[in-house]
C-alpha distance (Angstrom), angle and dihedral (degrees) to the residues before:
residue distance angle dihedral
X1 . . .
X2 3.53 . .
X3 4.25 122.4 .
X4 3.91 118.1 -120.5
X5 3.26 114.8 -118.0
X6 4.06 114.8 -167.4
X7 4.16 116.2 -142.7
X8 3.87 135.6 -152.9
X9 3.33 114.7 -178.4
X10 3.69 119.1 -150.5
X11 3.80 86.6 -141.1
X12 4.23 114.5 109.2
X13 3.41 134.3 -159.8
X14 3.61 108.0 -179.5
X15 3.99 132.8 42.9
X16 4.28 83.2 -115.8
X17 4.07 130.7 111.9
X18 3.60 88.7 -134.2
X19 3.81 84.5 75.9
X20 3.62 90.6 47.9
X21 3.91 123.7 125.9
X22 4.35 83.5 -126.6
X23 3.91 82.4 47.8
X24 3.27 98.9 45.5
X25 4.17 97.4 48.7
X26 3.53 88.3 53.7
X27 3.63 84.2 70.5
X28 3.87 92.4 47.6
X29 3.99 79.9 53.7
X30 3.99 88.8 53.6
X31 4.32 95.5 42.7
X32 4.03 86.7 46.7
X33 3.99 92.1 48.8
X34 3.68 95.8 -141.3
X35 3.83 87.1 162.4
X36 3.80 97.2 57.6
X37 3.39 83.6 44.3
X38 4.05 114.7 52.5
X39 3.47 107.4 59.1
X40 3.76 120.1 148.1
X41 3.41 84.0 -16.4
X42 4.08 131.9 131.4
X43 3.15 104.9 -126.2
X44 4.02 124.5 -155.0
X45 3.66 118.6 -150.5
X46 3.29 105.5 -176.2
X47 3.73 118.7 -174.5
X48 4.28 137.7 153.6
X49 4.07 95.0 -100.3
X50 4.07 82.9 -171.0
X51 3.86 125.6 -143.3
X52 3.86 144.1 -114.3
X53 3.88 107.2 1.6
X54 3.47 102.9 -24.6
X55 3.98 108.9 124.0
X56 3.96 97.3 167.9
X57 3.83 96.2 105.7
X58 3.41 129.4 92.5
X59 4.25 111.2 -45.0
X60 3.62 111.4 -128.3
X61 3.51 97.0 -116.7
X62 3.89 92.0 73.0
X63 3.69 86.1 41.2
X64 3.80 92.0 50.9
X65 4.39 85.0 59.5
X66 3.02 95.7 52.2
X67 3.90 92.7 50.7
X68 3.92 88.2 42.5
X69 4.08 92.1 51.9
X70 3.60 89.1 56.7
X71 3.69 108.3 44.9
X72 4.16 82.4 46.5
X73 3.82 83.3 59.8
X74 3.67 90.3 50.2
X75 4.35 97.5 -107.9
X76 3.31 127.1 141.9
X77 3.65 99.2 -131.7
X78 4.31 127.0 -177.5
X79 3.67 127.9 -175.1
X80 4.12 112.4 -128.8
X81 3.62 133.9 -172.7
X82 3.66 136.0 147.4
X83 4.21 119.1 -45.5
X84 3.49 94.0 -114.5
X85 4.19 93.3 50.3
X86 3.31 88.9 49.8
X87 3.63 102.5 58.6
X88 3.96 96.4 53.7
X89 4.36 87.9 28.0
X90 4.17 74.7 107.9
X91 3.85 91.1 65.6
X92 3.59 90.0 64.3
X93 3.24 99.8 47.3
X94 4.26 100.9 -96.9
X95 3.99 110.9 134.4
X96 3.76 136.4 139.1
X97 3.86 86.9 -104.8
X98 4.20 96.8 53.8
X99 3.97 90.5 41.8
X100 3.55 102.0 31.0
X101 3.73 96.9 -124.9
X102 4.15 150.1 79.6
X103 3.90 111.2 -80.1
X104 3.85 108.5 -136.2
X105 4.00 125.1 -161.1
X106 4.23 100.3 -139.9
X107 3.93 101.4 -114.7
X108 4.13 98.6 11.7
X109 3.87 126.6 -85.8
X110 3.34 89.5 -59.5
X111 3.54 105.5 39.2
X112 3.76 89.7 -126.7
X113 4.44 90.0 121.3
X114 4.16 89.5 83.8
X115 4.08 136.1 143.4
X116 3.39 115.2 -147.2
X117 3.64 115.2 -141.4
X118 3.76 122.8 -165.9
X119 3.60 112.7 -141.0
X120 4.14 121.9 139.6
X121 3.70 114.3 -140.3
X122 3.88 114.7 144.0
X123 3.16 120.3 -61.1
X124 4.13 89.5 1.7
X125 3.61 126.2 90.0
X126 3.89 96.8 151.1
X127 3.71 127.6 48.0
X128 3.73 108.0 -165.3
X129 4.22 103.3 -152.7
X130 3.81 118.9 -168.0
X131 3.63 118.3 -96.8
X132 3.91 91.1 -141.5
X133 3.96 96.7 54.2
X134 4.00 89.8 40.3
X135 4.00 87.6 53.6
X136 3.68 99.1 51.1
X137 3.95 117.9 85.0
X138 3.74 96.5 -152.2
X139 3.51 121.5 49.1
X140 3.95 115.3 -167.0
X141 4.03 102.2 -171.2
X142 4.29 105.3 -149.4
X143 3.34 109.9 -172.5
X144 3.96 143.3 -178.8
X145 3.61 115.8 -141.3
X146 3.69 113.9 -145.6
X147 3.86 139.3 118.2
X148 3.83 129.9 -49.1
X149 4.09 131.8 -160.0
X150 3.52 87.8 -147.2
X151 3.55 114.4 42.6
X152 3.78 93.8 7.5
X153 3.88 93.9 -121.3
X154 3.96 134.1 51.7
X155 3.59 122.6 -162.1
X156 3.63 135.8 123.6
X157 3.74 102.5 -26.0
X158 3.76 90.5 46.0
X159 3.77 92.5 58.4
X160 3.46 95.0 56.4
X161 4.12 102.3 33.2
X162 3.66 85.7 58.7
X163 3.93 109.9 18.7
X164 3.53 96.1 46.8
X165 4.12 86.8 56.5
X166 3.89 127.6 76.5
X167 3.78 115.7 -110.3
X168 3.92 95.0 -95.1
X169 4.00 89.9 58.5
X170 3.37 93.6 46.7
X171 4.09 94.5 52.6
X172 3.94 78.7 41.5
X173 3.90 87.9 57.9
X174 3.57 93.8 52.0
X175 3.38 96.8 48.5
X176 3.39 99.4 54.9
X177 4.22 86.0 87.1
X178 3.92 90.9 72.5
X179 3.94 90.3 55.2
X180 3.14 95.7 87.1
X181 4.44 117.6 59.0
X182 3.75 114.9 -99.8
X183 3.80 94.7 155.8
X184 4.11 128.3 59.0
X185 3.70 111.6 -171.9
X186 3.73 91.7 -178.7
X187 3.89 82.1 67.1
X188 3.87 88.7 48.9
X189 3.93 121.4 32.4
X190 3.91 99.1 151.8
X191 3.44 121.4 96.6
X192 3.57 105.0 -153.2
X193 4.20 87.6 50.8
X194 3.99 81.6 53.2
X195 3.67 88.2 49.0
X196 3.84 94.5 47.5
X197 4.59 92.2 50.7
X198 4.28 84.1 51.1
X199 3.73 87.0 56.8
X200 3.32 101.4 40.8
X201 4.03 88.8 71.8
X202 3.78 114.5 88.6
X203 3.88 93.5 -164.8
X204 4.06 98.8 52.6
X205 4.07 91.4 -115.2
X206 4.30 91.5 134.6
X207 3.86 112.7 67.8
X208 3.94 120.8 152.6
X209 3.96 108.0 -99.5
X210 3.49 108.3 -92.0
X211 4.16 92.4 -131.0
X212 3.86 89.9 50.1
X213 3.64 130.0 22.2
X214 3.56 91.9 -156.1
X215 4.00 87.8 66.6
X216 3.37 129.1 81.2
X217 3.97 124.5 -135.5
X218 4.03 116.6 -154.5
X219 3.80 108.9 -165.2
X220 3.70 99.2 -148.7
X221 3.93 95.0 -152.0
X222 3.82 102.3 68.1
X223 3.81 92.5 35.9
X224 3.73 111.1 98.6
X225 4.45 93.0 177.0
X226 3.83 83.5 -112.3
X227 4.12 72.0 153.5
X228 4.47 94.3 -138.8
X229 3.57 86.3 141.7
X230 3.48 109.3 47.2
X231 3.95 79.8 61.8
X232 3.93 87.3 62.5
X233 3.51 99.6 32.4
X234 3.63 118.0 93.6
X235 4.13 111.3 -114.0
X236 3.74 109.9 -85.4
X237 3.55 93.8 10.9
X238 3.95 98.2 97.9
X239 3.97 132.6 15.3
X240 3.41 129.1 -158.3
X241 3.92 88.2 -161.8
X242 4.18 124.5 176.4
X243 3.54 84.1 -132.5
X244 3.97 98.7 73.2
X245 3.99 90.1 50.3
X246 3.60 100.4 48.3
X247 3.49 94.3 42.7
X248 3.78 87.9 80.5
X249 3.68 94.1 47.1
X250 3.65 93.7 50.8
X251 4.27 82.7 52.2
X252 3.47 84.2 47.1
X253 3.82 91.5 61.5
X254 3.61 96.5 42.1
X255 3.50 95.8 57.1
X256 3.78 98.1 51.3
X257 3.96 91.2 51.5
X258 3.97 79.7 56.6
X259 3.45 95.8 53.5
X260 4.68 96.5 42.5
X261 3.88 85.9 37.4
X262 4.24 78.6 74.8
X263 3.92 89.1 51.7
X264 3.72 126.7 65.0
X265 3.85 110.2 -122.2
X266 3.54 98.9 -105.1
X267 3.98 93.7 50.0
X268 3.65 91.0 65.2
X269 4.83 124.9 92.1
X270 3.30 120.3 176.0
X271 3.82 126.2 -155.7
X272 3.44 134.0 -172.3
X273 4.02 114.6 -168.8
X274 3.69 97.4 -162.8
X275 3.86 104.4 -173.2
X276 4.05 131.2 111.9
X277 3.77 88.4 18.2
X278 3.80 103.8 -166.1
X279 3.95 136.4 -165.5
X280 3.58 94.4 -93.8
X281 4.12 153.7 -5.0
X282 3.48 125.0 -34.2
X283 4.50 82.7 -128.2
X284 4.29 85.8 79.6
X285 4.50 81.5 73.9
X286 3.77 86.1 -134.7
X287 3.71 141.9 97.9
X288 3.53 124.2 -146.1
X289 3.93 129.9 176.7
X290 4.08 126.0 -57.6
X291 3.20 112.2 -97.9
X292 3.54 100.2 -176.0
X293 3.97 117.1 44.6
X294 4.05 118.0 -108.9
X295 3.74 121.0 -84.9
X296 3.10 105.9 172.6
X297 3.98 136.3 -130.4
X298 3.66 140.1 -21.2
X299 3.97 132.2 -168.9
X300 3.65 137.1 173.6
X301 4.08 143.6 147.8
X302 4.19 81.5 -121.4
X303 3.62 119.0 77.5
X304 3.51 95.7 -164.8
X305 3.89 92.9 45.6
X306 3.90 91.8 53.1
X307 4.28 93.9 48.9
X308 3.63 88.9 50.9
X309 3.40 99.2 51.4
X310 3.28 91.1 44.7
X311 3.69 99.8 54.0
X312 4.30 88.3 36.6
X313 4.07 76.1 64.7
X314 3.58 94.3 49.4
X315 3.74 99.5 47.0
X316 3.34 104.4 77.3
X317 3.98 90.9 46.9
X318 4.06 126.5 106.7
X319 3.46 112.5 -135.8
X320 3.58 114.1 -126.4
X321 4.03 107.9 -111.8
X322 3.39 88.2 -178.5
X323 3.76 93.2 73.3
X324 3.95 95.5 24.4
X325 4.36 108.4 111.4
X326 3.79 111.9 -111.5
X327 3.63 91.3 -118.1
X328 3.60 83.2 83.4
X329 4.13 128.1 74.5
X330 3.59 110.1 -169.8
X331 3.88 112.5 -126.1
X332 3.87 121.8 -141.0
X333 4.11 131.6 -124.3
X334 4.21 89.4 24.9
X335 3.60 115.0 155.2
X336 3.53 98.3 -125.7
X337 4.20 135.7 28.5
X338 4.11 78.8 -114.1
X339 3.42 98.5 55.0
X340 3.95 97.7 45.3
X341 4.06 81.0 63.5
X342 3.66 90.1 48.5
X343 3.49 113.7 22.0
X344 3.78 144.3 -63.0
X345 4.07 92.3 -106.0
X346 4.06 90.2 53.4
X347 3.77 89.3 75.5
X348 4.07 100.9 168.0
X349 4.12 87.8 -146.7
X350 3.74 89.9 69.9
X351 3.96 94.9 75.1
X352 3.54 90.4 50.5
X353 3.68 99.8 53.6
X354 3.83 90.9 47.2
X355 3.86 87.2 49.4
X356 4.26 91.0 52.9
X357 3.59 85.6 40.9
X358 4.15 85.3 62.1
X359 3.79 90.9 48.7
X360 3.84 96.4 -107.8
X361 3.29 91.9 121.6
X362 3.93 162.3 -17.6
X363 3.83 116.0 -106.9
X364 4.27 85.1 -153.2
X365 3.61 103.0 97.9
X366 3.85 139.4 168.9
X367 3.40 115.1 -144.6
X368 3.74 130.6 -144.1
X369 3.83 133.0 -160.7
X370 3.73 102.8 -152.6
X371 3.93 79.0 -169.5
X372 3.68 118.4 28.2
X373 3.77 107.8 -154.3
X374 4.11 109.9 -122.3
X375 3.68 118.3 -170.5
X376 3.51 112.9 -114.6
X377 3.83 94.8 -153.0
X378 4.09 86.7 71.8
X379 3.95 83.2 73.2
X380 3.84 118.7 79.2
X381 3.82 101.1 -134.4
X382 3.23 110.1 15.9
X383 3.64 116.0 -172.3
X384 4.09 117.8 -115.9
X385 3.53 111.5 -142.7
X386 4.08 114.0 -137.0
X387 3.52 119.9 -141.3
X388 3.55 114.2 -101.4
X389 4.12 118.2 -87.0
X390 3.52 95.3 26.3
């Protein structure tokens, strides 16, 4: 059976709120039930409230509705995020007057309100899950959809495999890519060779390992496979191996079964705010220019439903090079608009299989246009709205 998945496109007709992306989630709000469903509960919003100057993630007027829908059903809901986001969320305009509810940080100021969840994977033994989200009996996942260094794409999974995890997992999480050996210094011994593979990278991902020079350290993030140094590198020296990049995906999905294993199944929304999609995480605290066109937004009760309709709509997408930084060099044949920013082997459909695999989810989904866009130039006469006051 396949999971509903409701749409809002970004797309408008008509010079009218009602066709509004604000508008328009409200009706996601309505097809998802929240109101029949909230009552006396505490309800979790968890979102990415950002940091510094970035003001990509999600305005607080969308935030505000989903508050609103909520307290209409009678929930108690509170927006969460990371300790640190939450003391500046302010800055950028998040409060408990603009959204109409108490900001949480995930596990306290301190981070000292934590569950620890044993669960082997790698280097990870330990899974340290916030205290706030593991309180809550509703969980409404709001997400941004935007790029990722790691996984080349961040939406609803991402918020919750590393913002529903203390800062320790989540450095644990990113580790887990250098479990696995990429670099064989009996292959390589001279330091001058070593010297020449660092070079060879245009994007600064080789460095020698800070606990031994005669190591080297890839930093996953900036590396986009472009494959320069494997060129350089004497054979079997250095790998460039699938295994190190999904390792972090496949961490990614363990951690958000850890966090819905706390919810019951029907205590769990999904949304996916797909609009100014930029290069990478909200974490940098800045914003830089779209690089993907709006779409619009996506909501379901299925996690894995919603992130593969999401990235089905992406797909077919350019990305804008225009507006992408220069740090960047777009790599052919990727699977995905996301990963040809970041790299063939950070194909964003890997988390998602891992996550069905863990029975959070089906990736089949039906999906449903609470609004179906209908061009307004197939009707003779069409009105043109003024603005207001004129």
């Amino acid at each position: 059976m396949k999971s509903t998945v409701f749409f809002a496109t970004a797309k408008q007709a008509w010079l009218s709120d009602s066709e509004t992306l604000p508008r328009k989630l409200d009706l996601i709000l309505e097809r998802l039930k929240i109101k029949d469903r909230v009552k006396n509960e505490r309800v979790c919003i968890k979102m990415h409230l950002g940091g510094n100057v970035g003001y990509s993630t999600i305005h607080p007027v969308f935030v505000r509705r989903v508050v609103k829908a909520v307290l209409d059903g009678g929930g108690k809901p509170f927006v969460t995020d990371t300790a640190g986001a939450v003391a500046t969320a302010y800055e950028r305009g998040y409060t408990h007057e603009t959204l109409g509810c108490p900001i949480y940080p995930i596990a306290g100021p301190d981070e000292r309100h934590v569950y620890w969840k044993k669960r082997p994977y790698k280097n990870l033994e330990q899974w340290g899950l916030a205290g706030e989200i593991a309180d809550a009996t509703f969980l409404i996942d709001l997400a941004h959809v935007k790029g990722h260094p790691s996984c080349a794409y961040g939406g609803a999974i991402k918020n919750l495999a590393l913002g529903a995890m203390i800062a320790a997992t989540r450095g644990a999480i990113h580790d887990t890519v250098h479990f696995d050996p990429y670099w064989f210094p009996e292959k390589c011994s001279d330091p001058l060779m070593i010297e020449k593979i660092i070079a060879s990278c245009p994007f600064g991902a080789l460095v020698r390992d800070r606990d031994d020079a005669r190591r080297i350290h890839l930093h996953t993030e900036p590396c986009n496979q472009c494959g320069r140094c494997l060129e350089v590198a004497p054979k079997g020296s250095l790998k460039i191996d699938p295994v190190n990049f999904r390792s972090f995906m496949e961490a990614c999905a363990i951690s958000t079964k850890l966090c819905l294993d706390t919810f019951d199944r029907d205590k769990t929304v999904f949304i996916n705010v797909a609009i100014h999609m930029t290069a990478v995480c909200d974490c940098f605290g800045f914003t830089g220019p779209a690089i993907l066109n709006d779409v619009g937004i996506f909501g379901s009760d299925d996690i894995v439903a919603v992130e593969q309709a999401t990235l089905d709509a992406l797909a077919p997408m350019k990305i804008i090079e225009e507006n992408v930084p220069s740090v960047f060099e777009l790599q052919p044949n990727a699977p995905h608009p996301l990963a040809s920013l970041h790299g063939p082997l950070k194909n964003p459909y890997i988390v998602v299989e891992e996550c069905e695999k863990l029975d959070l989810g089906r990736r089949e989904y039906k999906l449903v246009d609470v609004l179906p866009y209908k061009d307004s130039r197939s009707k003779a006469g069409a009105p043109y709205v003024a603005a207001s006051g004129l």
